[in-house]
KOLDRENVO-862811 format. One record per residue (C-alpha): residue in one letter; x, y, z; residue number from 1. Coordinates in steps of 0.5 Angstrom, whole numbers, padded with zeros to 4 digits. Example, Ala and Ser with C-alpha at 12.3 -4.5 7.8 and 13.67 -1.06 7.14 Angstrom:
<zavos>
ZAVO_A_0025_-0009_0016_1
ZAVO_S_0027_-0002_0014_2
</zavos>
This chain:
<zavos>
ZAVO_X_0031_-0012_0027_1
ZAVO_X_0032_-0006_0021_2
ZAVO_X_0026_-0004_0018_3
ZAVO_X_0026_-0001_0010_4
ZAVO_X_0023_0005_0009_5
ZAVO_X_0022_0008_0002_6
ZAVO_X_0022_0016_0001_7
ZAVO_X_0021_0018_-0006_8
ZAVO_X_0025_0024_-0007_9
ZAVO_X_0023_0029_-0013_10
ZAVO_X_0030_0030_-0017_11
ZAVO_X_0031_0037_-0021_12
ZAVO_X_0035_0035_-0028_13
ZAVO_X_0037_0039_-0033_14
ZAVO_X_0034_0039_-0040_15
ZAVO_X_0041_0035_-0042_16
ZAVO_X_0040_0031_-0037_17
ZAVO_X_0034_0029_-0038_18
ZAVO_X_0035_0027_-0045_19
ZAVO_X_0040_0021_-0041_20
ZAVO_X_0036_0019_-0037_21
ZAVO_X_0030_0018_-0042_22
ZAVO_X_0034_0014_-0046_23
ZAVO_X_0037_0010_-0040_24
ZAVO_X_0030_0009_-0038_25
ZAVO_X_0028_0006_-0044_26
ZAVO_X_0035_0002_-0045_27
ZAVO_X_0034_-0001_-0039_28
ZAVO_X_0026_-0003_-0040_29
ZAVO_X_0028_-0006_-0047_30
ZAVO_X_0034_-0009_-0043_31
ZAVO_X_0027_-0012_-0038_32
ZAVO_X_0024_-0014_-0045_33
ZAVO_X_0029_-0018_-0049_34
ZAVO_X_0030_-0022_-0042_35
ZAVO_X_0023_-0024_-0042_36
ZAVO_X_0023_-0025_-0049_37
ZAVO_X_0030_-0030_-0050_38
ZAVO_X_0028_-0034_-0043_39
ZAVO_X_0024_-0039_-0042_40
ZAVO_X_0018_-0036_-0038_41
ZAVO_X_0018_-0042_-0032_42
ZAVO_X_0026_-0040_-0030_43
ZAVO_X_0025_-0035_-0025_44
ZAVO_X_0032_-0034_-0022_45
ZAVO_X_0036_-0028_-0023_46
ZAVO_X_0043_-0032_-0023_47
ZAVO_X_0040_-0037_-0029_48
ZAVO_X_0037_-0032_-0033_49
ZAVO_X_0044_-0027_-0033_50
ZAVO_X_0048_-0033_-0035_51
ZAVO_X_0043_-0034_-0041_52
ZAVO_X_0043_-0025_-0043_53
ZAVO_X_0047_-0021_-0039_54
ZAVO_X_0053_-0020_-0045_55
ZAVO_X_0048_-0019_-0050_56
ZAVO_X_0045_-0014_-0045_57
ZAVO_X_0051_-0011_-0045_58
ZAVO_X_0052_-0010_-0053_59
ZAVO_X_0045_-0009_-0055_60
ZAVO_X_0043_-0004_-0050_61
ZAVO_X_0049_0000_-0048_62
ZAVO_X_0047_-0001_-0041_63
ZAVO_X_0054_-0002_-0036_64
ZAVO_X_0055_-0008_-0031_65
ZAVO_X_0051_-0007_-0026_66
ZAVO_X_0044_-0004_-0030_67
ZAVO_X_0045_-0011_-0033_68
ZAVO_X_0044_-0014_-0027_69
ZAVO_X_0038_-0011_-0025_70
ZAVO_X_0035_-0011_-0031_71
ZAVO_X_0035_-0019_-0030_72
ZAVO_X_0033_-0019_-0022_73
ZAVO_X_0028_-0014_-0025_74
ZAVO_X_0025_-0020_-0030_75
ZAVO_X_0026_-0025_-0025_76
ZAVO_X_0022_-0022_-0020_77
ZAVO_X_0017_-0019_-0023_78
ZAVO_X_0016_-0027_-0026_79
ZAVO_X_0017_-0030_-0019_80
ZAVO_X_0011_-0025_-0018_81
ZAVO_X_0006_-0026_-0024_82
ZAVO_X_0007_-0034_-0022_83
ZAVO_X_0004_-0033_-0015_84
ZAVO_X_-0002_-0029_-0018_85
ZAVO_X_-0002_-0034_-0024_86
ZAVO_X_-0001_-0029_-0029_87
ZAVO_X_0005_-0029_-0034_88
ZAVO_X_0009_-0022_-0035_89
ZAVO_X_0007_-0019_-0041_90
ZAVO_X_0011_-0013_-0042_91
ZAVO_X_0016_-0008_-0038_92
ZAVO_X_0015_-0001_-0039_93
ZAVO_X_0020_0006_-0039_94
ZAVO_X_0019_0008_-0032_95
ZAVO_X_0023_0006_-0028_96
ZAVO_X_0030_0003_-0028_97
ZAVO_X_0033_-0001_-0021_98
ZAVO_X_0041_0002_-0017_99
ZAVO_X_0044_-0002_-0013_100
ZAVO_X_0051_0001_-0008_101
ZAVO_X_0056_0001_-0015_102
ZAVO_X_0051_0006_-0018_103
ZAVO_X_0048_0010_-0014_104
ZAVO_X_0050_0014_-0008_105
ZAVO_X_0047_0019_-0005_106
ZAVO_X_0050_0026_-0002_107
ZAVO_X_0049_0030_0004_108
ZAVO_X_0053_0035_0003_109
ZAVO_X_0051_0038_-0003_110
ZAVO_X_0044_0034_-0003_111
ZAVO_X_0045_0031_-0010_112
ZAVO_X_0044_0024_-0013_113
ZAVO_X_0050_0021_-0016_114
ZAVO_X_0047_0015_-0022_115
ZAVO_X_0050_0011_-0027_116
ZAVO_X_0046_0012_-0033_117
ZAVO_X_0048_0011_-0041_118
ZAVO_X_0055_0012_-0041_119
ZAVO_X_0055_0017_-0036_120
ZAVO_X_0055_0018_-0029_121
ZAVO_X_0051_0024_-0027_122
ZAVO_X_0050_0029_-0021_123
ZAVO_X_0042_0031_-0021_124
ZAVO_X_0039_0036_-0015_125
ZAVO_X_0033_0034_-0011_126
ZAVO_X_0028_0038_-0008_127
ZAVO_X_0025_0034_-0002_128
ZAVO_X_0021_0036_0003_129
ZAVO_X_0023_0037_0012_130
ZAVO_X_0021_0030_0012_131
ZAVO_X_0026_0027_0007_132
ZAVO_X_0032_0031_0009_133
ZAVO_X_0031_0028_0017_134
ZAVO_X_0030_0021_0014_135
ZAVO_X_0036_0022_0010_136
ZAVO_X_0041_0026_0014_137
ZAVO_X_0048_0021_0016_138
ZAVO_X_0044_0016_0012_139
ZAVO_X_0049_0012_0006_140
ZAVO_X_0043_0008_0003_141
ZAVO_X_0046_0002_-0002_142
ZAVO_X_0039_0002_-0006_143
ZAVO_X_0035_0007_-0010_144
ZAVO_X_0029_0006_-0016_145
ZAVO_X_0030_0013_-0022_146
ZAVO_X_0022_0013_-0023_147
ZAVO_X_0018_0017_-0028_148
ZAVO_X_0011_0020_-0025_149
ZAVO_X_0005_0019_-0029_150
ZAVO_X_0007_0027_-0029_151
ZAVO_X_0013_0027_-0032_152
ZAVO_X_0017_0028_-0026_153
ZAVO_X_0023_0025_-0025_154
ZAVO_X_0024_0021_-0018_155
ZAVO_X_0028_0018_-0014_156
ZAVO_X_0025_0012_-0010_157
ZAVO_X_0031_0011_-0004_158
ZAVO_X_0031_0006_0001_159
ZAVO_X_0034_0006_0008_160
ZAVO_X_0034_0002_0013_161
ZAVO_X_0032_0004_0021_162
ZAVO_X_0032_0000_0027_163
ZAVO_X_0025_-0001_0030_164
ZAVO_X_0025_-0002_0037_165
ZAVO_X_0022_-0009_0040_166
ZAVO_X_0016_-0012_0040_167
ZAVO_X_0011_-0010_0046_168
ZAVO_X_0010_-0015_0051_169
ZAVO_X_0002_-0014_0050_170
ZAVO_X_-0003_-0015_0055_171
ZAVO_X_-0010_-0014_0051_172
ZAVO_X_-0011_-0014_0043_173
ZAVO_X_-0014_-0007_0040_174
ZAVO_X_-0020_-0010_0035_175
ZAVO_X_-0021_-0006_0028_176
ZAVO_X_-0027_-0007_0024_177
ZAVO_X_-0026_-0004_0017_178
ZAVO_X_-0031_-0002_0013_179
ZAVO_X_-0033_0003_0007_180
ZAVO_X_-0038_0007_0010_181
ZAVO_X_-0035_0007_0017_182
ZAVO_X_-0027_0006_0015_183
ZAVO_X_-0025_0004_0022_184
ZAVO_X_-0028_0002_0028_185
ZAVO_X_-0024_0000_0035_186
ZAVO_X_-0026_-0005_0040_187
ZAVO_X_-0025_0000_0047_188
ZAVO_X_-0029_0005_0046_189
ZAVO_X_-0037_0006_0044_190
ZAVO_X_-0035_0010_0037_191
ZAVO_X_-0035_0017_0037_192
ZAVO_X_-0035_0019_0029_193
ZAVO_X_-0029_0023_0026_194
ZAVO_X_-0034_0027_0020_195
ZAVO_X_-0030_0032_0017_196
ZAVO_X_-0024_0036_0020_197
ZAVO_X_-0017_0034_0022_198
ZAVO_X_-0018_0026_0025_199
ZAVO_X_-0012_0028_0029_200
ZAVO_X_-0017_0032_0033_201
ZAVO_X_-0022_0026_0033_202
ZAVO_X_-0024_0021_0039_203
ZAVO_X_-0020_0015_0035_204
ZAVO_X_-0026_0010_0035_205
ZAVO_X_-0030_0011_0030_206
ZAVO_X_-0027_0015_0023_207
ZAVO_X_-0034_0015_0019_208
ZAVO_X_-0034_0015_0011_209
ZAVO_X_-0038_0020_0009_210
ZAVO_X_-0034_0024_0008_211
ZAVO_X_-0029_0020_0003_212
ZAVO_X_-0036_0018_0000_213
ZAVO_X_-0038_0024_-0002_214
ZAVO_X_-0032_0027_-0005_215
ZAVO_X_-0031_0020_-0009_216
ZAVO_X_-0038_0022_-0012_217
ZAVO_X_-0036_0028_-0013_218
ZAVO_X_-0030_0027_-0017_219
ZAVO_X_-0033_0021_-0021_220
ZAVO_X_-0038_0027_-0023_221
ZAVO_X_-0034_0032_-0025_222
ZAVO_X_-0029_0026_-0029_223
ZAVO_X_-0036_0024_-0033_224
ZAVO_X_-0037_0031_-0034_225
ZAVO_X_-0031_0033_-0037_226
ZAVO_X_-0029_0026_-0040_227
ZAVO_X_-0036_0028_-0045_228
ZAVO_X_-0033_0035_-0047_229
ZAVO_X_-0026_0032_-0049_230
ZAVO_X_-0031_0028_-0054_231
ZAVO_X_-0035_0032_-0056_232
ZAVO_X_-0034_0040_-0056_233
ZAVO_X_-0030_0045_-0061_234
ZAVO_X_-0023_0044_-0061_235
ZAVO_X_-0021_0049_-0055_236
ZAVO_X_-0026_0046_-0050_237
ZAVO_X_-0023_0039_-0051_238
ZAVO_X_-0017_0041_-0051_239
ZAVO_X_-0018_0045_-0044_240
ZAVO_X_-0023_0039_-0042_241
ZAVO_X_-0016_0035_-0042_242
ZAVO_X_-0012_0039_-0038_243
ZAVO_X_-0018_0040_-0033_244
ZAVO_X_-0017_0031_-0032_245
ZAVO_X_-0010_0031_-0032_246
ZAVO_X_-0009_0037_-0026_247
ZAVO_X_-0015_0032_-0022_248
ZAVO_X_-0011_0026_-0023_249
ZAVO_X_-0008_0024_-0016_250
ZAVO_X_-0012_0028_-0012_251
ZAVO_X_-0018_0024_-0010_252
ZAVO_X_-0012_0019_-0009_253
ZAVO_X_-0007_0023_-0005_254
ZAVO_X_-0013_0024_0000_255
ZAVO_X_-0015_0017_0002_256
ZAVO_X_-0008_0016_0002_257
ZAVO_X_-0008_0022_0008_258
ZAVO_X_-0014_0020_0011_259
ZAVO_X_-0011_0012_0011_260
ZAVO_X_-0004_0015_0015_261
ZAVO_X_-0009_0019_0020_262
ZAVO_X_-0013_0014_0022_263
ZAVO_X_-0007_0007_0022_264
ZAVO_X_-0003_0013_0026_265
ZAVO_X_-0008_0014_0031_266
ZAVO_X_-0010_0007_0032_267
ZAVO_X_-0002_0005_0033_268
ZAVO_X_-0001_0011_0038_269
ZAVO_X_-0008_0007_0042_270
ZAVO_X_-0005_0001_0042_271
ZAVO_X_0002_0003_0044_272
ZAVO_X_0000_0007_0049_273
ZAVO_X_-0005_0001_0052_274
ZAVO_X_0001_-0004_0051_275
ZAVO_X_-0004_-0008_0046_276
ZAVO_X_-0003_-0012_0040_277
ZAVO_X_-0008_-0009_0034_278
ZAVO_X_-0013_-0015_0030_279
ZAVO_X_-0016_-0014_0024_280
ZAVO_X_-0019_-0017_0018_281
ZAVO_X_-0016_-0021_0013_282
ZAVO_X_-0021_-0019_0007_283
ZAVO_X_-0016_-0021_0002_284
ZAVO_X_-0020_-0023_-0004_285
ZAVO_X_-0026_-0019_-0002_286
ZAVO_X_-0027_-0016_-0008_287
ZAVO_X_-0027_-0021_-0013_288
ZAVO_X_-0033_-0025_-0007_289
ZAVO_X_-0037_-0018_-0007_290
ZAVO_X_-0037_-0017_-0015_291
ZAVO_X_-0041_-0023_-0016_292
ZAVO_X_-0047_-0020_-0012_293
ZAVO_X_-0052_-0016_-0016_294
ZAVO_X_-0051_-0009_-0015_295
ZAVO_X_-0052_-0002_-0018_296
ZAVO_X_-0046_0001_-0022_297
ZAVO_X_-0046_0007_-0017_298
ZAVO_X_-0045_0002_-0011_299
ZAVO_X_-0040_-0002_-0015_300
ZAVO_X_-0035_0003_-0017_301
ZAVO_X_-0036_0005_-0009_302
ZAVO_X_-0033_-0002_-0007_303
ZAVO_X_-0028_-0002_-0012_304
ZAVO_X_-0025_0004_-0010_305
ZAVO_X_-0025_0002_-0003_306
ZAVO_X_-0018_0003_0000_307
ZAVO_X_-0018_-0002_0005_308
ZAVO_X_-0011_-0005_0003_309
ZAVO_X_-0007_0001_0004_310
ZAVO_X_-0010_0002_0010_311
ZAVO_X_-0008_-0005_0012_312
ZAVO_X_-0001_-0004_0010_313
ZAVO_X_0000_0003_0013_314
ZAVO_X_-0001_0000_0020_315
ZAVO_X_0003_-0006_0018_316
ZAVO_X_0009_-0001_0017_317
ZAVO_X_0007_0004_0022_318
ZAVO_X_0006_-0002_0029_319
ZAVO_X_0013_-0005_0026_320
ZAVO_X_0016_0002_0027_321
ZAVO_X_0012_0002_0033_322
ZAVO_X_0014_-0004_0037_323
ZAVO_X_0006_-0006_0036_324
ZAVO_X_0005_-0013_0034_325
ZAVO_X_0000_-0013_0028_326
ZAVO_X_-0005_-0020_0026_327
ZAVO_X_-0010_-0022_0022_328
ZAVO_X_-0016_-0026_0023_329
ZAVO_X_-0021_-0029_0019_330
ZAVO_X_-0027_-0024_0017_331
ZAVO_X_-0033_-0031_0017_332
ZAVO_X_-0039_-0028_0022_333
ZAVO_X_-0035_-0023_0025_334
ZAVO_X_-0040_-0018_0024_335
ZAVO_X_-0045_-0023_0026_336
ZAVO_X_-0044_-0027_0032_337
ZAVO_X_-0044_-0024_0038_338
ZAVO_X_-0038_-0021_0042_339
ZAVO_X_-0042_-0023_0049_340
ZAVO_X_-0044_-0030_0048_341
ZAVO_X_-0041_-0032_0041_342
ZAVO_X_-0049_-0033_0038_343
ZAVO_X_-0051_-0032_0032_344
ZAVO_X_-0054_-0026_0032_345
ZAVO_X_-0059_-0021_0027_346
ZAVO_X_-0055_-0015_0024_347
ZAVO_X_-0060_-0010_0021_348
ZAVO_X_-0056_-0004_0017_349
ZAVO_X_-0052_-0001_0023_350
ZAVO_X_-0055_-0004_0029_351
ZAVO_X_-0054_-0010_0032_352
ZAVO_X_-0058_-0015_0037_353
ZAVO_X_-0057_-0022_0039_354
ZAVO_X_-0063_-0027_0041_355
ZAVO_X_-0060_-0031_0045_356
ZAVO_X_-0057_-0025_0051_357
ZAVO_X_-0061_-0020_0048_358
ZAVO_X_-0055_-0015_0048_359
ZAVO_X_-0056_-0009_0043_360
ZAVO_X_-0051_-0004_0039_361
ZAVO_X_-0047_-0002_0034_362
ZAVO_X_-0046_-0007_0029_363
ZAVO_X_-0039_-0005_0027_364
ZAVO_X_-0037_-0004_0035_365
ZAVO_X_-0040_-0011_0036_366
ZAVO_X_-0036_-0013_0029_367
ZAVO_X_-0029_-0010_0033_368
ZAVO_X_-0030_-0013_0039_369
ZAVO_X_-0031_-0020_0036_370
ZAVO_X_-0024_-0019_0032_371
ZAVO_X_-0021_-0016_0039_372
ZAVO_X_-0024_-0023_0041_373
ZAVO_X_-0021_-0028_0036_374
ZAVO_X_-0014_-0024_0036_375
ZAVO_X_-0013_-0025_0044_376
ZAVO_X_-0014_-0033_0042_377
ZAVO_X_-0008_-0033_0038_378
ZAVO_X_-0004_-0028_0041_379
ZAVO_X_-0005_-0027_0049_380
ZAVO_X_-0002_-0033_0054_381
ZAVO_X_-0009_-0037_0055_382
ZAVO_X_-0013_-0033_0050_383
ZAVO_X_-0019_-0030_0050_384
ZAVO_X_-0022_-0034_0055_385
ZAVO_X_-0028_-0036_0049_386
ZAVO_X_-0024_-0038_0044_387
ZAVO_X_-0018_-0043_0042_388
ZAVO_X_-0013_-0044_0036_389
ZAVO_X_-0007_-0045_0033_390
ZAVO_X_-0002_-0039_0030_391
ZAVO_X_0000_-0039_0023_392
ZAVO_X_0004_-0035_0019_393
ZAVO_X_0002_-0033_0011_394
ZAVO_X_0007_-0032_0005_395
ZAVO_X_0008_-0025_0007_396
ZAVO_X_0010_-0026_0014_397
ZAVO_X_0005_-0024_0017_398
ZAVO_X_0002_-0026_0023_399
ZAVO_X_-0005_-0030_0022_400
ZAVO_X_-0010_-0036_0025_401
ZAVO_X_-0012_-0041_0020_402
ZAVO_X_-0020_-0041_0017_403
ZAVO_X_-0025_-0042_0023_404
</zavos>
């Protein structure tokens, strides 16, 4: 089984090539548009869509054979996308263009990227971190993507195949209940709080949001503030109020994506050390449920800047490395039933209490156990021993119990 890895990789052109690749950008996402433009909107096959447009991309945009062919596999996907989420595509913009093997070659020897762009084939040096050069060394990736960062750097977004090992033959299920003031909360154990620090030096059952909270709160401050001086103010300070908030942009992001790696890392090496398959929520669509709950616009803000889907993903991709089966269970009463005599029980806050066996205890911990619960009854020969349903599989392959 291969697993593909993308590696953004930050490239060094010069000033002349610069201005080829500004152009190729733009060629390509106007190449995107006239497609979209000339074709019907319910045709989504790339093939149909280059027999209709290929030549005129070819003759009005100066793109080469292969450029022309991605930029109708570029429409054709992006609409096959937008059909799914019931959306039309509107408009593609210059920030990206796609390279399949003819038109794309990476160098080991020199570490350079060799593109096709307008007219041209250029050579660009890349300047990439330890990490990038292990994944890359003996590799010969067939496909890239030249990007435009909101920075106005230039990368190059290669992707290569690895082989994963197989599946474990797993003997319990890890339960993960997520959350935004506690990111994640484990089934095995009573739930020792990571709350600042290095979380790999953290006990990894419970990795406590507070920390991720208030630096969210800060920035959203410090960006209401200067937004106001770029407004209002004298000419100067305006234009150093915009300076400020382009320096912040990414940083709140690149450190919940920090985090997020730290904790699907550290709940992946528990379960491969465990032979267990990981459970979680599939809360696809919460946000759109939680909205229509009357809240104020702190808590709002708070709830739609909660990353849980890049968390998701990240053990998605780091159990599928791992050999670790990762699955999805409905979220309906997780976080009120109780994991010892499945009765519906009283949350209050963080606590948990049940009527019915009188047990008593972390809410989140009892939430996990109960998802650890729901994954042995779709994953393990006999199941949990409580429950019982039939396994599914969702439109992205992965691995889920129906609707209870």
């Amino acid at each position: 089984m291969e697993q593909v890895l993308t590696l953004v990789c930050r490239l060094n052109p010069t000033p002349e090539q610069v201005v080829i690749i500004e152009a190729t950008l733009k060629a390509f996402a106007d190449a995107c548009n006239y497609a979209n433009q000339q074709v019907k909107p319910q045709i989504i096959s790339k093939t149909t869509i280059q027999n209709m447009v290929y030549q005129d991309l070819r003759l009005l945009f100066g793109l080469s054979a292969n450029l022309a062919v991605r930029a109708c596999a570029r429409v054709g996907a992006n609409r096959k996308t937008a059909k799914q989420q019931g959306k039309p595509v509107k408009s593609f913009k210059p920030t990206s263009a796609d390279y399949d093997a003819r038109i794309f070659a990476f160098r080991e020897k020199d570490w350079t990227v060799s593109l096709n762009l307008l007219c041209v084939r250029e050579h660009i040096k890349m300047d990439i971190g330890n990490y990038q050069l292990g994944k890359l060394k003996g590799k010969k990736p067939t496909s890239a993507q030249l990007c435009k960062h909101r920075d106005g750097s230039y990368y190059i977004h290669i992707q290569i195949k690895d082989e994963v090992p197989q599946t474990l033959k797993p003997t319990n299920v890890i339960g993960v209940d997520f959350g935004r003031r506690n990111i994640a909360v484990t089934s095995n154990g009573d739930g020792t709080c990571y709350n600042g620090g290095n979380p790999r030096n953290a006990v990894p059952h419970k990795w406590d949001g507070k920390q991720i909270t208030d630096i969210r709160d800060r920035y959203a401050r410090t960006r209401a503030s200067l937004q106001q001086k770029a407004n209002i103010g004298t000419r100067s300070s305006r234009r150093r109020a915009r300076r400020i908030l382009q320096q912040l942009s990414g940083r709140e992001r690149r450190f919940q994506q920090w985090i997020n790696h730290q904790i699907s890392y550290r709940i992946i090496r528990q379960a491969l050390s465990s032979r267990a398959i990981v459970a979680i929520e599939n809360l696809t669509g919460i946000r759109e449920r939680t909205n229509f709950q009357p809240r104020n616009k702190v808590e709002r803000r708070r709830s739609n800047f909660w990353s849980f889907y890049q968390l998701r993903s990240f053990l998605e991709y780091k159990g599928i490395k791992e050999g670790v089966k990762v699955i999805a269970v409905p979220p309906v009463y997780t976080s009120q039933t109780c994991h010892q005599c499945l009765h519906i029980g009283l949350r209050s806050d963080k606590s948990f209490k049940c009527g019915n066996c009188d047990w008593h205890g972390d809410a989140d911990l009892n939430g996990a156990k109960m998802i650890s619960l729901l994954g042995q009854s779709v994953s393990l020969p006999g199941g949990s021993g409580y429950l019982c349903c039939n396994l599914s599989t969702n439109s992205s392959g992965l691995l889920q119990s129906p609707a209870l």
